[in-house]
LUMRO-591163 format. One record per residue (C-alpha): residue number from 1; x, y, z. Coordinates in Angstrom, 3 decimals. Each point is the difference from the previous one (the first is absolute). Layout:
N
NUM  X  Y  Z
...
//
This chain:
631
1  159.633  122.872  189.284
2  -1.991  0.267  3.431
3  -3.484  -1.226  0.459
4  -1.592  3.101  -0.801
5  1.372  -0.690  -3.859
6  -1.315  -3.597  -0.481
7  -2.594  -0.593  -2.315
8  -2.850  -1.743  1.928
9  -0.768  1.822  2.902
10  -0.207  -1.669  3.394
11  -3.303  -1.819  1.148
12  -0.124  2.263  3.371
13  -1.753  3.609  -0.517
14  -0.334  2.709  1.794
15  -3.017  3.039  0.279
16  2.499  2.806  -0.038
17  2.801  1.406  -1.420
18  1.745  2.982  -0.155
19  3.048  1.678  -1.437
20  1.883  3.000  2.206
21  0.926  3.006  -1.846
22  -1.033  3.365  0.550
23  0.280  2.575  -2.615
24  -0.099  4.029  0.341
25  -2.992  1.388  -1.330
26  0.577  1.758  -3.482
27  -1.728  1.253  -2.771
28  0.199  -1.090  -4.047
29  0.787  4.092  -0.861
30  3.288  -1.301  2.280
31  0.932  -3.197  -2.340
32  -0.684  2.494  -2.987
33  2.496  2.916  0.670
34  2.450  -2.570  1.477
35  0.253  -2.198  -2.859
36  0.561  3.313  -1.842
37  2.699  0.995  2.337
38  1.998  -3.244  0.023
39  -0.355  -1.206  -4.013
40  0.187  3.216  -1.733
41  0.785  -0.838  -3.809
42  -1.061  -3.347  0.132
43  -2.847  -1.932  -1.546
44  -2.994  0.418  1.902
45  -2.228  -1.192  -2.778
46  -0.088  -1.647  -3.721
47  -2.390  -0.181  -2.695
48  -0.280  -1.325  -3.245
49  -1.024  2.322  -2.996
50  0.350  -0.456  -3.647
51  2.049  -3.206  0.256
52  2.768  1.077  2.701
53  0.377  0.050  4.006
54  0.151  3.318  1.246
55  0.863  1.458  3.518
56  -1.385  2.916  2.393
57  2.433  0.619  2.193
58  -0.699  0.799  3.292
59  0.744  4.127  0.265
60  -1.927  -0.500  -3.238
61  -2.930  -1.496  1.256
62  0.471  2.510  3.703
63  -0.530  2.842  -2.531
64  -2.898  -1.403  -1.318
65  -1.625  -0.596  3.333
66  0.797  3.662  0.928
67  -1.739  0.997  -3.431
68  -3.254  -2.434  1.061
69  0.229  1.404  3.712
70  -0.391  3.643  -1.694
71  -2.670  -0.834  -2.805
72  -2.231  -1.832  3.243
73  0.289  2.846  1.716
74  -0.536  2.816  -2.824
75  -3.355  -2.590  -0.625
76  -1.311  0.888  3.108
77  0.919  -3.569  1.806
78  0.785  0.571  3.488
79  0.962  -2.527  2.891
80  -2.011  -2.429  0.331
81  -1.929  -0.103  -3.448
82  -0.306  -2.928  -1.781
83  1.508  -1.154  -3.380
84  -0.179  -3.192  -1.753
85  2.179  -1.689  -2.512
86  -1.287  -2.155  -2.494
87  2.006  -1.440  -2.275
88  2.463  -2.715  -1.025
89  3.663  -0.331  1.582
90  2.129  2.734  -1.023
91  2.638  2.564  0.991
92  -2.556  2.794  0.276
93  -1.995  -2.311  2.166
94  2.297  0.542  2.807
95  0.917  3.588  -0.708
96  -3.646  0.710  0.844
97  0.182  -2.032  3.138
98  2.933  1.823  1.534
99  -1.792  2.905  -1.353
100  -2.774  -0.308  2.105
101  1.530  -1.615  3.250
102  2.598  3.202  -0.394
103  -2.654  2.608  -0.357
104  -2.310  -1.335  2.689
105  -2.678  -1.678  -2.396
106  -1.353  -3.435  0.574
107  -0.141  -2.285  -2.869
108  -2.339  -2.191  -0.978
109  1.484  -3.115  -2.118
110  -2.736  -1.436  -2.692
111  0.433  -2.990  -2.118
112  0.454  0.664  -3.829
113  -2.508  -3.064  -0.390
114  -2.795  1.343  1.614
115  -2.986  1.453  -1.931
116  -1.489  3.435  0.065
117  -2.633  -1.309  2.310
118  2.652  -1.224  2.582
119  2.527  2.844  -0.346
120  -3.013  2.287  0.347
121  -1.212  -1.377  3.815
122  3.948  0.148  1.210
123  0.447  3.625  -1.347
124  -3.426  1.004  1.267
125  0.562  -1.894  3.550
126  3.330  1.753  0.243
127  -0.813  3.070  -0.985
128  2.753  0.192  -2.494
129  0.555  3.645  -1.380
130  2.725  -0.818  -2.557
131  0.580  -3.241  -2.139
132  3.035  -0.878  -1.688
133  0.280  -2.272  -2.749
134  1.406  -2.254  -2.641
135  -0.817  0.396  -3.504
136  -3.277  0.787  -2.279
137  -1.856  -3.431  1.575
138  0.133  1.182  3.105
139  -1.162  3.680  -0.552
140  -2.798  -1.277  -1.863
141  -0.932  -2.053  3.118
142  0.427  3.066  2.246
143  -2.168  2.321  -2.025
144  -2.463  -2.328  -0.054
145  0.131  -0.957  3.832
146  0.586  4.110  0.973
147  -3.999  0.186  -0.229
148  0.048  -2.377  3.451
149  3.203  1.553  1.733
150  -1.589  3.408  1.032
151  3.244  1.379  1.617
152  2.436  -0.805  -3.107
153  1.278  3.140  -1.829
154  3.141  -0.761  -1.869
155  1.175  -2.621  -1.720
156  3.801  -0.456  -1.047
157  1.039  -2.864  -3.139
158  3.298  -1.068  0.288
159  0.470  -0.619  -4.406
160  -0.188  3.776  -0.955
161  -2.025  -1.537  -3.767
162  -2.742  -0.937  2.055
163  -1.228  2.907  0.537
164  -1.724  1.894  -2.886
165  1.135  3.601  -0.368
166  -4.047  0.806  -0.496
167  -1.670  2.337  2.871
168  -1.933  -2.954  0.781
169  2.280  -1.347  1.882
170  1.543  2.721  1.602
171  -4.073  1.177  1.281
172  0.137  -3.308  1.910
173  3.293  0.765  1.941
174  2.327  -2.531  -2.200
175  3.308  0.513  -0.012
176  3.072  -1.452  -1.237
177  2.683  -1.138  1.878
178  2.819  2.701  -1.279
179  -2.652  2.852  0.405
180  -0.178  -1.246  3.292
181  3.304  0.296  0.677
182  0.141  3.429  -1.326
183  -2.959  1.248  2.308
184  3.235  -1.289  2.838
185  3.085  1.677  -1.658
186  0.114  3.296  1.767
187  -0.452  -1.501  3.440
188  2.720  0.938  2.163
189  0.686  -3.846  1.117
190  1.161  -0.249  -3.724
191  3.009  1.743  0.227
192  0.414  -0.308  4.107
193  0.095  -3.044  1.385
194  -0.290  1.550  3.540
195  -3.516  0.738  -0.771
196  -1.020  -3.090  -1.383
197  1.994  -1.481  2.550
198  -2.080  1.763  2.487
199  -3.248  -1.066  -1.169
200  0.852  -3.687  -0.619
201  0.803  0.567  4.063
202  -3.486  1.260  0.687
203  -0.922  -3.574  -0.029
204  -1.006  -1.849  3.584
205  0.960  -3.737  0.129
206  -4.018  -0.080  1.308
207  -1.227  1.937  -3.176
208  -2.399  -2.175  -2.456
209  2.358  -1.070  -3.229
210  -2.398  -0.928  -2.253
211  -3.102  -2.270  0.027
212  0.077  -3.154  -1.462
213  -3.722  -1.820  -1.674
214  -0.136  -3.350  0.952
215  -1.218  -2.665  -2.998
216  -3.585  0.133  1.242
217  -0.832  -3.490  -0.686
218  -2.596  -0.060  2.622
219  -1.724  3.435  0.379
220  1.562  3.310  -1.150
221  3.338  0.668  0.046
222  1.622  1.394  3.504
223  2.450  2.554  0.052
224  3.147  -0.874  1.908
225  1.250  2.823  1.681
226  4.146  -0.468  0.122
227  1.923  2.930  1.866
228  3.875  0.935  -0.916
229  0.985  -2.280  2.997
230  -1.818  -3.178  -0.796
231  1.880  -0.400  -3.431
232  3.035  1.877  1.099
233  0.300  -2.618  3.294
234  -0.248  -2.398  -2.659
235  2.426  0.643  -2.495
236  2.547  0.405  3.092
237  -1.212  -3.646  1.440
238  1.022  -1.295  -4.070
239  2.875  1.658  -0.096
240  1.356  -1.783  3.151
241  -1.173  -3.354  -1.383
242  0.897  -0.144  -3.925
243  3.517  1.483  -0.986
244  -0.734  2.889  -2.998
245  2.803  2.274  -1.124
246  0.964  2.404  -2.951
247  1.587  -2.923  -1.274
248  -3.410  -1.456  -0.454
249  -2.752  0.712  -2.643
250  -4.119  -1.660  -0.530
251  -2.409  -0.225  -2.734
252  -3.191  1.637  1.607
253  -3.338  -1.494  -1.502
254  -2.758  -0.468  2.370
255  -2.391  2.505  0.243
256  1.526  3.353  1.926
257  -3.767  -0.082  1.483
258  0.473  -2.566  1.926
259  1.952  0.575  3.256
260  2.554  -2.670  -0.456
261  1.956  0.946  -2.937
262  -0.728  3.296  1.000
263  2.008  -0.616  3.384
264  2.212  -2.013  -1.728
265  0.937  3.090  -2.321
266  0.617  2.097  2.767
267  2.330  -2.083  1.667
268  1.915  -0.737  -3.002
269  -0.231  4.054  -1.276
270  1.324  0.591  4.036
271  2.813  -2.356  -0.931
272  1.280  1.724  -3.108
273  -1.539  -2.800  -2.078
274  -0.353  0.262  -3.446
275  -3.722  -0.959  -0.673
276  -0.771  -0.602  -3.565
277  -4.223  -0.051  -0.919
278  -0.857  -2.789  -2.203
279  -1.946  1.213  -3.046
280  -2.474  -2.430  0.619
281  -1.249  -2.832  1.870
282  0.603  -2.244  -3.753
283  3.893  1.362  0.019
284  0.961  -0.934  3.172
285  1.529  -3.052  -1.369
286  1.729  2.161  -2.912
287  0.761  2.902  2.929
288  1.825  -2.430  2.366
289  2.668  -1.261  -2.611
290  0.537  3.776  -0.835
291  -0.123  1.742  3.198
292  1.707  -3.368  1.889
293  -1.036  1.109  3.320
294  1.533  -1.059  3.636
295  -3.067  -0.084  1.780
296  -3.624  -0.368  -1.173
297  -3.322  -0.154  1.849
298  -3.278  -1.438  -1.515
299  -2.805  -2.349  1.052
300  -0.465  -3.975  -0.274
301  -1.864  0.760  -3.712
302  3.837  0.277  -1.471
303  1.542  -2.652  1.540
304  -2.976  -2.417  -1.062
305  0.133  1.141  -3.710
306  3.981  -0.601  0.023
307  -0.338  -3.680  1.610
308  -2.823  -0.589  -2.757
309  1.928  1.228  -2.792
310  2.621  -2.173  1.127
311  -1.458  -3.111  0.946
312  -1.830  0.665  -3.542
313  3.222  -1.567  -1.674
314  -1.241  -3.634  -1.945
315  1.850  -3.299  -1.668
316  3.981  -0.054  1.114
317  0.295  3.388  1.385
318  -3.212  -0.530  2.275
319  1.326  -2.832  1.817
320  3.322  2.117  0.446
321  -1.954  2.408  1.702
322  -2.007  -2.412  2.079
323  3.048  -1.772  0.405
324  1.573  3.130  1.262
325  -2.777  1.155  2.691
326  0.212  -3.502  1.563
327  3.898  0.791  0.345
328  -0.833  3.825  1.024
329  -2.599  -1.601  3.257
330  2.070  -2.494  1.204
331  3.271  2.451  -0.380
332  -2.658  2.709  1.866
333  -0.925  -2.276  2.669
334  3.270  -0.662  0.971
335  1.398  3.428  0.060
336  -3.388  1.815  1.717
337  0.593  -2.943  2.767
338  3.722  1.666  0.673
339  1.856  -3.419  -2.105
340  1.883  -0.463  -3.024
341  -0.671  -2.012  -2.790
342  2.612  -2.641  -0.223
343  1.829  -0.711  -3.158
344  -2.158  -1.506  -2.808
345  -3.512  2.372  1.234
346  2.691  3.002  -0.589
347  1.270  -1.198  -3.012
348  -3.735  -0.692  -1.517
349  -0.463  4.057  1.235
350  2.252  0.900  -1.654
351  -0.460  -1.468  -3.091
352  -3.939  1.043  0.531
353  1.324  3.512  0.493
354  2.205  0.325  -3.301
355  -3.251  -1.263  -2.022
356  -2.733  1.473  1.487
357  0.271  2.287  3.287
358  3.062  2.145  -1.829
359  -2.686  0.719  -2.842
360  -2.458  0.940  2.820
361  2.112  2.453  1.861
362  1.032  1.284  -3.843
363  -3.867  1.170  -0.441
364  -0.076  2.223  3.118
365  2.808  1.590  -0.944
366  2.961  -2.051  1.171
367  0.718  2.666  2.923
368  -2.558  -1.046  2.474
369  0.862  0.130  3.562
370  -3.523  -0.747  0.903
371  -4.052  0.579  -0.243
372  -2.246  0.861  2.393
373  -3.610  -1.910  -0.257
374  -2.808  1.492  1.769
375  -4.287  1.279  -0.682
376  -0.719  -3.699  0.236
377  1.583  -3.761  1.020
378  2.979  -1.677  -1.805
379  -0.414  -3.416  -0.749
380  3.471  -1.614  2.196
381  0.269  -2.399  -3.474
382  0.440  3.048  -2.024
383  1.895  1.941  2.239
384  2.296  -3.112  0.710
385  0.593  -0.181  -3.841
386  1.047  3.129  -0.479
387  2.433  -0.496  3.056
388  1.270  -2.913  -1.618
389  0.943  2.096  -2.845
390  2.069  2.530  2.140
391  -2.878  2.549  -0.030
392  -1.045  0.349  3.536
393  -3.561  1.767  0.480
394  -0.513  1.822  3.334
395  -3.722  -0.428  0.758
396  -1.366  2.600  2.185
397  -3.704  0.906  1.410
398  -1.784  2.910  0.914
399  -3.493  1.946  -1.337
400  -0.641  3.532  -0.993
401  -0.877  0.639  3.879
402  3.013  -0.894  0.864
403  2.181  2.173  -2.497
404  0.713  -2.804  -0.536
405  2.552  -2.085  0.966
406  -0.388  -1.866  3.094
407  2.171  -2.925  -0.283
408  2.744  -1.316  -2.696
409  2.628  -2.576  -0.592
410  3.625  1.249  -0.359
411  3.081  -1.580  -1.574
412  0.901  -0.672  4.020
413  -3.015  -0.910  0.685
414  -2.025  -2.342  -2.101
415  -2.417  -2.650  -0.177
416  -2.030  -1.061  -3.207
417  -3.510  -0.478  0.759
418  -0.292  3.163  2.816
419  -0.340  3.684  -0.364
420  2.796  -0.056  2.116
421  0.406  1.894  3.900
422  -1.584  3.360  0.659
423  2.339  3.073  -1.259
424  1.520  2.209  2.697
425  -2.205  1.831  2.312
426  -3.345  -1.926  -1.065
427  -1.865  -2.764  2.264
428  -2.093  -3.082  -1.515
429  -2.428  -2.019  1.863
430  -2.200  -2.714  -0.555
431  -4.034  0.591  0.885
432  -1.412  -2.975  1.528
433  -2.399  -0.362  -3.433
434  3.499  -0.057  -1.797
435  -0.157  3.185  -1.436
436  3.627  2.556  -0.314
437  0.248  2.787  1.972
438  2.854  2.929  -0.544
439  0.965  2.546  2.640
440  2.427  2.502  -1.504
441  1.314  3.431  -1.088
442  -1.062  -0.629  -3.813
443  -3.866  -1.106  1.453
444  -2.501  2.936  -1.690
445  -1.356  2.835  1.584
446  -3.128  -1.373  -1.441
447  -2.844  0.035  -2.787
448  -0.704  3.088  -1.299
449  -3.318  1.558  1.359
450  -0.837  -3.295  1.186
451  0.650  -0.005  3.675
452  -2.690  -2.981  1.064
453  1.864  -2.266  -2.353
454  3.473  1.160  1.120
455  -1.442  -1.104  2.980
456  -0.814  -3.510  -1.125
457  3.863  -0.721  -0.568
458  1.832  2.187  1.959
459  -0.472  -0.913  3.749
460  1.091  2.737  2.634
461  3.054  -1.770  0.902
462  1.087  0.794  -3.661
463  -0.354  -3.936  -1.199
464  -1.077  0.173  -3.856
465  -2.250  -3.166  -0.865
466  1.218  -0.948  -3.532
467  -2.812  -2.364  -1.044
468  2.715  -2.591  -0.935
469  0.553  -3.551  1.458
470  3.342  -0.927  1.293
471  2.767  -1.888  2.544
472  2.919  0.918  1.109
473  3.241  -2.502  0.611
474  1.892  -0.106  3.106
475  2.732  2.013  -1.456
476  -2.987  2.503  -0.999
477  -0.357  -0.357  -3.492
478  -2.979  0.658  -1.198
479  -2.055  -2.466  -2.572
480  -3.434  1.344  -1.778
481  -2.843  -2.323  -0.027
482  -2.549  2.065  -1.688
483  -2.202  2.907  0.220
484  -2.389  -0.090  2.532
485  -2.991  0.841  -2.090
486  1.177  -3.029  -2.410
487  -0.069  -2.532  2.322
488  -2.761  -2.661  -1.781
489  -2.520  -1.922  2.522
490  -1.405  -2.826  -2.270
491  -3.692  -0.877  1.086
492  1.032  -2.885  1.609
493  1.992  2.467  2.621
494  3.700  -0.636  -0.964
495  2.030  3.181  -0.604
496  2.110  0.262  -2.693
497  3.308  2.179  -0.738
498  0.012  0.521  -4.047
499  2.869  1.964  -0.332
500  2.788  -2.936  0.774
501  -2.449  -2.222  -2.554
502  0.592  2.254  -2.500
503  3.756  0.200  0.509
504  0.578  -3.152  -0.447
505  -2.025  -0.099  -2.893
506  1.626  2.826  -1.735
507  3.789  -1.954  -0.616
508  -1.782  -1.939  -1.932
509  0.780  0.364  -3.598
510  -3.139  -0.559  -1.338
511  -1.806  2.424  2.309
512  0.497  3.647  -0.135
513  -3.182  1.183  2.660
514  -2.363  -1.611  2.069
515  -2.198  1.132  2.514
516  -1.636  -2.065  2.481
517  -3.502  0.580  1.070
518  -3.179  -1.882  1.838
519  -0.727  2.187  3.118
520  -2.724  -1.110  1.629
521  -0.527  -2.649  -2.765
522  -0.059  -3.713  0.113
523  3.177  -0.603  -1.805
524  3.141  2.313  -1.156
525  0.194  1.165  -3.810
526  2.858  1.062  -1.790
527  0.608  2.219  -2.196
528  2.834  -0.365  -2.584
529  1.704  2.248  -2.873
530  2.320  -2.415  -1.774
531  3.474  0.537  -0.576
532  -0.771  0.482  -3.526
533  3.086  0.124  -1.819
534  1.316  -3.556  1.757
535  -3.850  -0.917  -0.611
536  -0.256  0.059  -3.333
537  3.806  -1.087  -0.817
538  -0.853  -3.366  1.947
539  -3.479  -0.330  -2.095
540  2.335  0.503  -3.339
541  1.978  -2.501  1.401
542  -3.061  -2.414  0.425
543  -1.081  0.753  -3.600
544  -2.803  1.986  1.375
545  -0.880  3.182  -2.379
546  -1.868  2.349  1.085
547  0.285  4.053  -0.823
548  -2.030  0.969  2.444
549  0.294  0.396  4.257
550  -3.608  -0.681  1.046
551  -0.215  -2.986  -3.064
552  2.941  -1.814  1.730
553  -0.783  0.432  3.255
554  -2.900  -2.363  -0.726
555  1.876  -2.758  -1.788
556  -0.469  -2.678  2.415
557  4.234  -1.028  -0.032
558  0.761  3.593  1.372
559  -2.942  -0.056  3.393
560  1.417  -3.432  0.685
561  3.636  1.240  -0.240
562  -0.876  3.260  1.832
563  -1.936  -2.231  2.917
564  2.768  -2.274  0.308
565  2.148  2.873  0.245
566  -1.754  1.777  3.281
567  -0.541  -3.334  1.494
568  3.687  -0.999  -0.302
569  1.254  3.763  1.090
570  -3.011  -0.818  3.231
571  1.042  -3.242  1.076
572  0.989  0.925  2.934
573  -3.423  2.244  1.386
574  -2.902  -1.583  1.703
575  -2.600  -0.838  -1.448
576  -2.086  2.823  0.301
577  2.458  2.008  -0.817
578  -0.160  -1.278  -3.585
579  -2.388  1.226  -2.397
580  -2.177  -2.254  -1.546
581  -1.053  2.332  -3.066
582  2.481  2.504  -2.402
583  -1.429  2.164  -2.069
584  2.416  1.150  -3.037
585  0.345  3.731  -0.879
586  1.198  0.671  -3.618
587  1.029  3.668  1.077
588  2.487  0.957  2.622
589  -0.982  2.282  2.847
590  1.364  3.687  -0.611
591  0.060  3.363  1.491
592  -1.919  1.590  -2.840
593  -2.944  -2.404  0.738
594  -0.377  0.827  3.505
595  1.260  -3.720  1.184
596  3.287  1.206  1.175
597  1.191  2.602  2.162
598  3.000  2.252  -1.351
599  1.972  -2.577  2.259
600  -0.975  -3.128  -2.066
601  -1.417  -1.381  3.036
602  -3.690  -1.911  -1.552
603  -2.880  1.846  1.478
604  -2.263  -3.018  1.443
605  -2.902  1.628  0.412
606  -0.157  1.488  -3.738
607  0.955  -3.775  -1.362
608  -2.946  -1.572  1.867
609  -2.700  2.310  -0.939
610  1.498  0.466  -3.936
611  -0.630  -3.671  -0.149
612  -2.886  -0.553  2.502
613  -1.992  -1.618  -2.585
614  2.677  -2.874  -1.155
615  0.586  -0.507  3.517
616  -3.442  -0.028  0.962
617  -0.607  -2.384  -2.470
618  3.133  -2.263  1.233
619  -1.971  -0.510  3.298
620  -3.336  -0.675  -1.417
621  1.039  -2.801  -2.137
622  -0.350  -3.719  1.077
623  3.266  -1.680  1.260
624  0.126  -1.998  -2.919
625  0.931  2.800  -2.020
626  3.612  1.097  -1.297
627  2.181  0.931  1.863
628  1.535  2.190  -1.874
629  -1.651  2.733  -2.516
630  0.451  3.130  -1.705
631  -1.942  3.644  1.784
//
């Protein structure tokens, strides 16, 4: 292996970096009808109903998106209009998109999670005209958000039995997914792919895509405005990095609303890959054994739960396990520094691998050539024991902004710990305040009806300001710090990076999330959701009983173990980089509750003001009390 391979990255750094590479400019109609062209009869898509994987192929799903193109336009939707999708993963969530892109409209993504209240302000803002949708949950949310989204006319529901077959329905423009269709049957693009050919072509590489709500965790959410070029550039800048074929096929699972599966599907559908929608976020473990994909993408969340659920293992098979991750570093050590292990270290890995890593490569399938981690940092111990295991995860950056990949490792070129170098065509730099800056084809046009705060992060020279914290190697690999606005300046003046804290906090066994807060305060506070599972199977062990969370959380055995536990996983920090109070949290952060994004990534901001008052109360205690307590 060269340099650019090893796993610690050199101690020189660099402010700039750059990848060449220079794409033509192209459209998303043109990935669409070309992927048609070139995989005719193929799998395009598959779905599971009534306990069996089924496939669209892709002339199927082409005559579909002719049949959409014609029921848009027989609605009255012309170029330019706006359309949202709201809904879950799904075949027809795709179908709609190529719809739209094909017949001109721009769509508007919105997260299934969201509540009337929020879905109302994004179709109001965008002055959506048309709404598709999921199922009967989702309709009920639309009907009762329509009375704030003054533009919206029609709504289409995917599952044909959501819909009533009353008039009252029908008198509020709802309909189903099949009439839609039919509204589309006797457009001439139907039957002649010339025409719909021809008005896939209308599209200008320059021409808005579809506008993209950012999570809005500090003010109201922004729409992104992405043109065909800025995700087409990047799908061709992927492609040139990560080899995808026919021979290939994914699970697809993170939300379609958020740009990087989205891009991510594009690529793959571009490639003739076979991508399979998990039923659910709960299957995906079930949906990966079936569907044994080749190439998966997903965000830190899943790698942490599967390092959890295996470090959860206690008595003889526990210490296999541990045994086997102290193999799996110093194996990954040597072999990310460009050395092999001699004889005995290869021996133990092997050995490690047959009783443990096999099993682990068994759960995702058995197939996997490799992930792709991005929407928030890694931990490097995570990643490194999953690379130990022969399952190598390509970690990648970028934001919606940026459409959104702006830098990722590639089985060439790799480095645990890093982003990895800018993808072709794009430029990085380094502010002098530390912040990330991206100059490239895939950068936004800009927020949506918001030009003063396009202007904020989109200088004239084209430099995007990303609001994130980073350095870059001297072979250009890039390494996030932390978000700009995250940052934590103790009252005392010493600035604080929480996000590598919490990293290393999170291979611990016993810890499943913390958060780290104290800005502006005298001392840091953490805040910790227990690995429960490997919590309350040590307390059994310990002849501690206890049926419920919040009731064992205060048994005085588990704060000492759970102190000990940060310290020992800290030992390493300065000192006031340590916090001197945790607070306990019997409930996990989700996205339901608002403390998540659709991501996984925690929201801060929501965490410190959910539990302002425990916190509060952490700082106005005397020094001689615990250190550790329940919020």
């Amino acid at each position: 292996m060269d340099s650019t391979q090893t796993g610690v990255a050199p101690e020189k750094s660099s402010r700039e970096a750059s990848t060449p590479g220079e794409f033509r400019p192209g459209t998303l109609t043109g990935l669409f009808l070309e992927s048609g062209d070139h995989y005719s009869g193929r799998s395009a898509f598959r779905f599971h109903q009534e306990g069996v994987w089924k496939d669209i192929s892709h002339d199927e799903a082409r005559r579909t998106v002719a049949k959409a193109v014609g029921a848009l336009k027989e609605l009255g939707m012309e170029r330019g209009d706006r359309a949202a999708i709201l809904s879950e993963n799904r075949p027809e969530w795709a179908l709609a998109d190529y719809a739209c892109l094909m017949a001109g409209v721009v769509d508007v993504p919105v997260y299934a999670t969201l509540t009337p209240g929020q879905v109302a302000y994004i179709l109001n803002d965008a002055g959506a005209r048309l709404v598709f949708c999921s199922d009967r949950e989702q309709l009920t949310k639309l009907l009762e958000a329509r009375a704030d989204a003054g533009k919206l006319e029609w709504i289409v529901v995917f599952e044909d039995d959501a819909v009533d077959s009353g008039e009252a329905n029908r008198s509020q423009g709802v309909l189903t997914w099949s009439e839609f269709l039919e509204k589309g049957a006797s457009w001439p693009g139907v039957t002649d792919d010339e025409v719909l050919r021809g008005e896939g072509e209308r599209a200008e590489p320059a021409d808005v895509a579809t506008i993209l709500y950012t999570s809005g965790t500090t003010g109201d959410p922004k729409g992104v405005m992405l043109t065909h070029d800025n995700l087409f550039s990047n799908v061709q800048a992927a492609r040139s990095l990560i080899p995808v074929g026919p021979e290939d096929s994914t699970l697809s699972f993170l939300p379609l609303s958020h740009v990087f599966q989205r891009m991510v599907d594009y690529l793959l559908f571009s490639s003739g890959v076979s991508i399979a929608y998990a039923r659910s976020l709960d299957t995906v473990p079930e949906d990966l054994k079936a569907i044994r994909p080749t190439i998966v993408v997903s965000v830190p969340r899943l790698y942490e739960k599967v390092y959890a659920r295996v470090m959860e293992a206690g008595g003889v098979k526990g210490k296999l396990v541990q045994w086997a991750r102290s193999v799996g570093e110093r194996w990954s050590d040597l072999r990310l520094a460009g050395r092999t292990a001699g004889f005995l270290l290869g021996f133990q890995h092997r050995i490690a691998d047959a009783l443990v890593f096999k099993k682990l490569r068994a759960g995702v399938g058995g197939r996997l050539r490799f992930f792709v981690s991005g929407g928030a940092p890694l931990a490097p111990e995570i990643n490194r024991f999953f690379y130990a295991a022969g399952i190598t995860i390509l970690e990648g950056y970028g934001l919606t902004e940026t459409s959104p990949v702006t830098n990722v490792n590639t089985p060439e070129r790799f480095k645990i710990g890093t982003v990895g170098p800018p993808v072709p065509g794009t430029e990085i730099r380094i502010a002098d305040d530390g912040e990330i800056l991206v100059r490239g084809p895939q950068v936004m046009k800009g927020y949506y009806n918001r030009p003063e705060e396009t202007a904020e992060v989109l200088s004239s020279e084209g430099w995007f300001h990303t609001g994130d914290i980073g350095e870059l190697d001297a072979d250009g690999f890039l390494r996030i710090t932390d978000r700009k606005k995250d940052i934590i300046v103790t009252a005392g003046g010493k600035n604080v990076a929480p996000q590598p804290i919490e990293n290393r906090l999170k291979k611990n066994r016993f810890i499943d999330q913390p958060v780290l807060l104290g800005d502006r305060r005298k001392f840091l506070t953490l805040l910790l959701v227990p690995a429960f599972e490997n919590l309350e199977a040590w307390a059994r062990q310990q002849g501690i009983a206890s049926d419920d969370r919040r009731e064992l959380l205060e048994k005085a055995e588990v704060q000492e173990l759970l102190a000990k536990e940060v310290d020992q996983e800290l030992r390493d920090y300065a000192r006031f980089e340590l916090p001197k109070k945790i607070l306990l949290l019997d409930q996990e952060f989700t996205i339901e509750d608002g403390s998540l994004t659709p991501t996984q990534k925690v929201k801060r901001r929501v965490v410190d003001e959910r539990f302002r008052e425990a916190i509060d109360r952490v700082y106005e205690e005397s020094e001689s009390a615990p250190r550790v307590g329940v919020a």
